[in-house]
C-alpha positions as CSV (number, residue, x, y, z in Angstrom):
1,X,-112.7,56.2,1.6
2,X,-115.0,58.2,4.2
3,X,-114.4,55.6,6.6
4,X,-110.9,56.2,6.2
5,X,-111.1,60.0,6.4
6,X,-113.1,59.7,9.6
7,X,-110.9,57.3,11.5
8,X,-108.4,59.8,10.8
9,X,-109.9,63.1,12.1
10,X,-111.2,61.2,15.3
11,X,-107.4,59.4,15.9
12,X,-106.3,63.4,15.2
13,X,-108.6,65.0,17.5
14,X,-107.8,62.3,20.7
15,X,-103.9,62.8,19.6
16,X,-105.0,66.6,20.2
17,X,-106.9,65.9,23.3
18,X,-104.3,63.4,25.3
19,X,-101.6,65.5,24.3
20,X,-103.6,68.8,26.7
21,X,-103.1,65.9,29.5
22,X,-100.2,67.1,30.9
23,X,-100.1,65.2,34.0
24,X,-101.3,61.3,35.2
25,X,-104.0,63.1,37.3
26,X,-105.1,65.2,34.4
27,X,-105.9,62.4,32.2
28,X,-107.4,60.3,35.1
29,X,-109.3,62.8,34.8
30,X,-110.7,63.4,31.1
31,X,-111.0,59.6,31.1
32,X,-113.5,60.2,34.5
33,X,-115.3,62.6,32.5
34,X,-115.1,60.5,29.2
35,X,-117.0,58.0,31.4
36,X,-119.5,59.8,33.2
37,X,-120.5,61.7,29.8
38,X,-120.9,57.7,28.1
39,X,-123.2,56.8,31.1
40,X,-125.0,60.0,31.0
41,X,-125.8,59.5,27.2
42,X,-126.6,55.8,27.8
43,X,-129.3,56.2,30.1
């Protein structure tokens, strides 16, 4: 049941955050950010 509740607060919040992409370039991006902020935390 928490797994559940999780998966749908985290599908909620990138709904939330893809939907404040308003443009192609503006999510090219997030998802350029999105990546540099993984291979900062990775290292």
């Amino acid at each position: 049941m928490l797994k559940k509740a999780i998966l749908i607060v985290v599908s909620m919040l990138m709904l939330l955050s893809l939907s404040g992409c308003n443009t192609a370039r503006g999510f090219g991006e997030d998802i350029q950010h999105l990546g540099g902020v993984i291979s900062r935390g990775a290292s």
